[in-house]
C-alpha positions, -999 to +999 in steps of 0.1 A: -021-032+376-027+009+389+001+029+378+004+059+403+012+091+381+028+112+412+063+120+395+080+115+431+068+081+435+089+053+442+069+028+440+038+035+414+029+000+406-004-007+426-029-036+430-057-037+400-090-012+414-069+004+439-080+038+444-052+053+466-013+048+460+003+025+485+035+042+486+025+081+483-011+078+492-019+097+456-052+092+440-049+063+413-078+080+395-072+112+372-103+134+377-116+107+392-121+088+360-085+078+343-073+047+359-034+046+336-021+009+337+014+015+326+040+042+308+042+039+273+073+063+272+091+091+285+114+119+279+128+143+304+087+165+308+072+142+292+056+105+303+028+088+279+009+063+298-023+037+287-048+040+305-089+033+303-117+059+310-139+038+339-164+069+333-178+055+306-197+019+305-175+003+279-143+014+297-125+024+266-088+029+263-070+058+256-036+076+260-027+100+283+002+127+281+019+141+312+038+174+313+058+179+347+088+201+339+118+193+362+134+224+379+160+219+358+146+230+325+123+250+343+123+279+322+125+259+293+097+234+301+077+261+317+078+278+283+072+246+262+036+236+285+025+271+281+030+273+247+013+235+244-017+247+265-023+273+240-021+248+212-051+229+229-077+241+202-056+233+176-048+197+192-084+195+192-094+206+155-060+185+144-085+153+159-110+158+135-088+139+110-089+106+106-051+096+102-043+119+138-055+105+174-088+124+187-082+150+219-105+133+244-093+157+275-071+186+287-066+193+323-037+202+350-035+180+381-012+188+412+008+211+389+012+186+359-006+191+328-025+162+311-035+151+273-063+126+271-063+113+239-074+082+214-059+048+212-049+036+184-052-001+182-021-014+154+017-019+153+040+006+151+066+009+126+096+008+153+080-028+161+074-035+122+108-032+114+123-048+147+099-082+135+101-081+097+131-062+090+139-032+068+110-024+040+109-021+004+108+010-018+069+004-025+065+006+015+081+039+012+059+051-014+028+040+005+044+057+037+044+089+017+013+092+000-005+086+033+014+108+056+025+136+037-011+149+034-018+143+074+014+164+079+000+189+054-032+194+074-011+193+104+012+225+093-024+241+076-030+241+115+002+256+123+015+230+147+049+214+145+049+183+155+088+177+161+086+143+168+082+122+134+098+086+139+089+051+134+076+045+164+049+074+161+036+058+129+010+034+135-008+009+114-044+011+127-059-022+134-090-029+115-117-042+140-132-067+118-100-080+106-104-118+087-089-145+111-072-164+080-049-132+071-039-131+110-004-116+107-002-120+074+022-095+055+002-072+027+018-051+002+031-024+026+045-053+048+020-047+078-004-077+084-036-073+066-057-068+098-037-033+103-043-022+066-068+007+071-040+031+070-013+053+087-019+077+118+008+100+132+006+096+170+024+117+196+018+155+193+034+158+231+065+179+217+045+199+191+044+238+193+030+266+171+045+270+140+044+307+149+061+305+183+096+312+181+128+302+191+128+281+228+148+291+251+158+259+262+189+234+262+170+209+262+162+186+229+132+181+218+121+156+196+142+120+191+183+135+183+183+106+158+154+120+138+154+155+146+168+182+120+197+204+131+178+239+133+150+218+157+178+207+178+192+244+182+157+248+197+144+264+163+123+241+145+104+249+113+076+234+091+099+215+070+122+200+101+096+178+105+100+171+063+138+166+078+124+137+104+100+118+079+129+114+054+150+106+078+125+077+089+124+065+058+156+063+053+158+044+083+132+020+074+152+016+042+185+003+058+175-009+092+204+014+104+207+041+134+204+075+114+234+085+134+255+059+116+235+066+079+254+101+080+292+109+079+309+134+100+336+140+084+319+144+046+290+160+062+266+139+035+244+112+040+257+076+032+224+056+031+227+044-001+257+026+012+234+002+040+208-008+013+198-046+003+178-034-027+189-002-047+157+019-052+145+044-080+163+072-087+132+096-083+129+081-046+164+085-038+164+124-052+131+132-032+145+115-003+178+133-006+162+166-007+138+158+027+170+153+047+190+180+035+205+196+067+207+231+054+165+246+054+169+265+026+185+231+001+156+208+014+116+209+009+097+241+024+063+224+022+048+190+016+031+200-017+063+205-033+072+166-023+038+154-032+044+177-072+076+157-074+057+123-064+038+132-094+054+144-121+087+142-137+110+157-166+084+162-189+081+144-222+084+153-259+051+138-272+026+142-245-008+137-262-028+158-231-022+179-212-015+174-177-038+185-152-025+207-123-017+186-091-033+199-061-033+188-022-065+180-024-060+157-053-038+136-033-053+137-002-085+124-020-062+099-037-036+087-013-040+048-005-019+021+005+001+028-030+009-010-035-018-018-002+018+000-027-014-007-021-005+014-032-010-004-062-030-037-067-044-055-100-076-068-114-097-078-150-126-070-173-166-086-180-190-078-211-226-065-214-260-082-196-243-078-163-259-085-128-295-075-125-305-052-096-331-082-087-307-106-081-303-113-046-267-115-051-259-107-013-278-138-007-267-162-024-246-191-005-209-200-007-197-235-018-169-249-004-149-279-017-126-302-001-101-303-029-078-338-034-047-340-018-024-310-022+007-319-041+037-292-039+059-287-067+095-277-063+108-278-101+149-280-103+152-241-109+172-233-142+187-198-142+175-184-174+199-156-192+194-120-194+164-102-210+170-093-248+162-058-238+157-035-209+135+000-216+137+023-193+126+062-195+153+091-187+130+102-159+132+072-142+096+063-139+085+035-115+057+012-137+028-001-120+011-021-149+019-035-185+003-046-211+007-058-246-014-047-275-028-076-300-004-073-329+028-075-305+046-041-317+036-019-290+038-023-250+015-001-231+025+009-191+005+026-165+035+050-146+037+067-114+032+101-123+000+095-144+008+089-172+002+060-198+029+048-224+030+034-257+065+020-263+078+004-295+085-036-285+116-039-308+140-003-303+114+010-270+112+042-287+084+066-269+052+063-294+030+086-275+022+097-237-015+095-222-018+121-194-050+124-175-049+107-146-046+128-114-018+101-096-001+067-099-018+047-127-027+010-113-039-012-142-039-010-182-055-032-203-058-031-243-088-044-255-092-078-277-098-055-307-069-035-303-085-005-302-091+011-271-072+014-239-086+011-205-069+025-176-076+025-138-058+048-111-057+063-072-074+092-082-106+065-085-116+069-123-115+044-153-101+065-183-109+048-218-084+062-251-081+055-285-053+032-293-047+048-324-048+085-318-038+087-281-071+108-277-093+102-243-126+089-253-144+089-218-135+088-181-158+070-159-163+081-125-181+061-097-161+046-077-152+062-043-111+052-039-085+039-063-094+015-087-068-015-087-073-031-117-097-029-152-097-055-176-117-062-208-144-086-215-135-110-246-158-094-267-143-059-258-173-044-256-175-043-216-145-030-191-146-044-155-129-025-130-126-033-088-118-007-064-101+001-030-143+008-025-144-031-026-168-030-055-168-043-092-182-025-112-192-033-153-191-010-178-202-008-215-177+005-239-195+018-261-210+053-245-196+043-206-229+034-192-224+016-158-235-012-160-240-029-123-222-026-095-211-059-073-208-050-040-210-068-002-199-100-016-159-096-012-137-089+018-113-067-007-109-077-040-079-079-052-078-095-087-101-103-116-105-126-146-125-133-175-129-174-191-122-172-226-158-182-232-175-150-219-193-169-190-171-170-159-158-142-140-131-153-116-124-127-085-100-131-057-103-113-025-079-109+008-096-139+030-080-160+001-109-172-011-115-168-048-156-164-062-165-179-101-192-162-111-214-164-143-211-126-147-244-121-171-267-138-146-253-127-111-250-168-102-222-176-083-209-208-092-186-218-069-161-205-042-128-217-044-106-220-008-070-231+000-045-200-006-041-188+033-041-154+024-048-128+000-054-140-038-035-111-053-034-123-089-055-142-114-049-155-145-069-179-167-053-206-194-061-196-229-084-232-234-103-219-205-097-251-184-070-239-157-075-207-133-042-199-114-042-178-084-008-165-070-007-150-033+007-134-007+011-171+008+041-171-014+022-201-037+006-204-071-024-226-073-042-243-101-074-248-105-100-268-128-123-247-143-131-271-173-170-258-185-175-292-195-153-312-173-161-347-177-135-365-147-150-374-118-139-345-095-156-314-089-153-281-113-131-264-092-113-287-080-075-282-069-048-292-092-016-284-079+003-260-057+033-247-071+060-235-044+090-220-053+089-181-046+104-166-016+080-135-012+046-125-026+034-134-059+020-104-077+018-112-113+002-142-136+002-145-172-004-175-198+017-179-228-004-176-255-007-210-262-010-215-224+022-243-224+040-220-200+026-199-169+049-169-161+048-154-123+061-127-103+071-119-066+074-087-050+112-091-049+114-090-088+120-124-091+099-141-121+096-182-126+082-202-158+060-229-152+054-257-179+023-265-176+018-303-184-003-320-214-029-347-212-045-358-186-055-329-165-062-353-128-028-366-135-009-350-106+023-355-124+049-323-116+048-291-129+081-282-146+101-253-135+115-237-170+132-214-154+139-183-127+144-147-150+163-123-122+169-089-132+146-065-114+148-055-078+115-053-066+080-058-082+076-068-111+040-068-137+038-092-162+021-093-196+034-116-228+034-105-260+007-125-281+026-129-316+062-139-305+059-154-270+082-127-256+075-120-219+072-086-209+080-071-175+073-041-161+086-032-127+085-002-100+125+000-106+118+019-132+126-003-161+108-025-185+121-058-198+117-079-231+125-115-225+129-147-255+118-177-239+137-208-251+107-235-267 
């Protein structure tokens, strides 16, 4: 269908290549080139239509903005499109970044102006949250870290954009997008085929920062979003700090923002409307963007993104930290999660991949695995943990580990840091600061005595265990790095990164290694066989690749989860792999080295069903009779794994379901006592006994 753009029309819907309007007789064609298929929206001088550019061969699509200012807010409107036209350079340079639609066009027609602009090709969060309800406090963090920057290049500009709200957020589609993750739900709850980040859309109400009161009754902006000096027709840099909190809040609760805020108290009541409680350090940043008196909320995005960072700071920090710039995090900022803003992988040993071996070459295997057998184990509700550590500064964990003698618990944090807690009292042992942002992954190696850690600023940081000093950092990858793990020799660290590489590393000194590359999707997890031999990684197509990690051979690939592998864990015998994903299932797989039954290595043992979100955390009891795993709702379930004959499909016993964190959860257990440890992004840490 032709959309005629003539204000005045009454009827503007028009046969497919019409050239001239049936009921006006205006031309269909904008500058003879823009035919516009439909509005996308509106607002009293502004209409946003889709429309394609028949210029060009491929006929591309693109968005165009039109400013007709009624007579009724002429002087108002009139002022607004002036001061826009002006802004046109700015629009223009604003395009250059990646997260903000490219300025194809600016013209006037018949006395309207017109934007020509990119089209952004995702869902919008107004549609995300109408399908798959409100989000989690991980989302939020993910929605921070990638738009506070675009809005701090935005404001660097001098523009106001004056229209933040869910609906301008979009999750651009990637165009090669996997066919099995097809609206799939990732970390950030957007399918996996929109994960390539956020972009702020809609700069048809934005003015220069310098321009001055408007003379105008007329609202700009969405009332439900905008902050009460914008609304008064004086908007500022930080009342578009007042919208994005107030989206979030929104996102939070699922609520109108005109019903999250009470008259009569003049305070917000958010808190009120939530499912999940979150972090106290979100809820006092989030409280501060929607402060309705300027000079109590944030002047300037940096000041957010500092208190993102860091918190109260603590007694025994072994470094010092680095200064936090914009920079920093805009180099930095992922999908925290894609939280992911937050992901998780493992570690391989010296000889690693030759340069010479064709690794991009080499074929996948796929087996048809026996018939799938679900487990649904009667759930036994297990008590509480024996004890919950938590820091005063409420800092979300993103990782956990366990050191080999059992007395100290290690955590990678949100502000940077690294922690060494006591396992019995949780007293603070000592504070690792170096990295420049959330840390992703910590692993302690076999020998107990270094520390590996991995984090968005895109460096592996190695310390000594004893001393707290930073032995090396290791640069090479180009993005976060989700997870590092040791080989079982310690004497190589494996790390995977938002680059979609592995990379191997030797310990001793930090030489790299070899880099894997080409060979994944996105890895997202990473283990090592107790033997030194196989390297298990999981990627999001759900497929998961067994490698011999010395030679570059892959062995075999492993498919039946329907979307991404997330986590990997591998039984202390070496026999089992299990793979938790975002499908909500744990799988188990035979790995035997020297499997004598008649099926295939890799064969498919069981499927074990019984979480009601994404799993993001295996681990093996050390004596691998239990399998503990973790959703990203905090719930965690035990698994007895059952003796003798491997091929007997007989059921997997649910020990139990441990409930006590609200939302994600890492897990690690403690190799002496068979505690399980849990480390979660609501800010705690919890020690739990396990009954025999």
């Amino acid at each position: 269908m032709s959309y005629c753009t003539n204000p005045n029309c009454q009827i503007p819907e028009n046969l497919d290549r019409a050239t001239v309007c049936k009921s006006c007789e205006s031309n269909l064609l904008l500058k003879g080139r823009y035919r516009v298929f439909h509005t996308l929206g509106q607002s009293l001088t502004c209409r946003t239509f889709l429309a394609v550019d028949e210029d060009q061969p491929s006929q591309p699509r693109c968005v165009i903005q039109q400013f007709c200012a009624p007579a009724a807010v002429a002087d108002g409107g009139t002022q607004q499109n002036r001061t826009f036209r002006g802004s046109a350079s700015v629009l223009d340079e604003l395009g250059k970044h990646p997260q903000i639609p490219k300025l194809l066009a600016s013209f006037e027609v018949e006395g309207c102006q017109y934007l020509v602009q990119e089209y952004i090709e995702g869902r919008n969060l107004a549609d995300r949250l109408s399908e798959k309800g409100v989000v989690k406090e991980i989302q939020i963090w993910y929605l921070l870290s990638e738009l506070l920057p675009v809005l701090q290049f935005v404001h660097e500009n001098q523009l106001i954009h004056r229209d933040i709200k869910p609906s301008n957020i979009i999750h651009r589609k990637t165009p090669q997008a996997s066919p099995a993750l097809a609206g799939k739900d990732d970390l950030h709850g957007v399918s996996q085929e929109s994960a390539s980040g956020l972009v702020l859309v809609d700069f048809g109400a934005a003015i220069p920062a310098n321009s001055g009161p408007l003379k105008t009754e007329t609202v700009t902006g969405s009332a439900e979003y905008a902050a009460p000096e914008q609304i008064k027709g004086q908007a500022i840099k930080s009342s578009d700090i007042y919208s994005l909190g107030v989206t979030c809040i929104h996102l939070l609760t699922g609520m109108s923002p005109f019903d999250l805020f009470d008259i009569k108290t003049e305070s917000w009541t958010w808190r009120d409307y939530l499912k999940v409680p979150v972090s106290a350090r979100l809820g006092r940043i989030l409280d501060k963007m929607v402060q309705r008196e300027p000079s109590k909320r944030y002047r300037s995005t940096e000041a957010i993104l500092t208190d993102m960072k860091y918190g109260p700071a603590p007694v025994d920090v072994i470094l010092s930290k680095p200064k936090w710039t914009l920079a920093m995090w805009a180099a930095s900022t992922v999908a925290l999660l894609s939280v992911v803003v937050g992901v998780r992988l493992p570690s391989p040993a010296p000889q690693a991949f030759t340069s010479s071996d064709p690794v991009s070459t080499i074929p996948e295997i796929r087996f048809n695995p026996p018939p799938m057998q679900d487990f649904r184990g009667e759930e036994s509700q297990s008590g509480p943990a024996v004890r919950t550590l938590a820091d005063q500064d409420k800092n979300p964990v993103w990782a956990v580990a366990v050191a080999p003698s059992g007395r100290v618990i290690v955590s990678g944090n949100n502000d940077g840091t690294i922690h060494l807690l006591h396992k019995r009292h949780g007293k603070l042992l000592k504070v690792l600061a170096g990295h420049l942002g959330p840390v992703w992954s910590v692993a302690v190696s076999p020998d107990g005595r270094t520390i590996a850690s991995g984090g968005v600023d895109g460096t592996i940081k190695l310390w000594n265990f004893y001393s707290g000093r930073l032995i090396q950092t290791l640069e090479g990858h180009k993005n976060g790095v989700f997870s590092v793990v040791f080989s079982p020799d310690s004497q190589t660290v494996a790390s995977v990164g938002k680059d979609k590489t592995l990379k191997l590393w030797q310990v001793q000194g930090g030489a790299e290694l070899e880099t894997l590359k080409r060979v994944f999707d996105e890895v997202q997890s990473v283990a090592f066989s107790p033997d030194r031999e196989t390297l298990a990684i999981g990627s999001s197509d759900g497929k998961i690749n067994l490698w011999n990690w010395q030679t570059g051979e892959l062995k075999e690939t492993l498919w039946g989860h329907s979307a991404a592998v997330w986590s990997l864990a591998i039984s202390p015998d070496g026999q089992t792999l299990a793979s938790g994903s975002w499908d909500k299932t744990v799988k188990l797989w035979d790995i035997s080295p020297n499997n004598q039954s008649r099926q295939p290595n890799g064969s498919l043992l069981r499927t074990l069903i019984g979480h009601s979100d994404k799993v993001k955390s295996l681990a093996f009891s050390p004596d691998g009779d239990k399998l503990a795993s973790a959703d990203l709702s905090g719930t965690i379930k035990l698994w007895r794994m059952s003796p003798g004959d491997r091929w007997q499909m007989s059921p997997a016993d649910t020990v139990g379901t441990l409930k006590g964190h609200s939302t994600w959860v890492e897990l690690a257990f403690n190799p002496q006592d068979k505690t399980l440890i849990s480390g979660s992004f609501d800010d705690t840490i919890k020690v739990w006994r396990l009954s025999p």
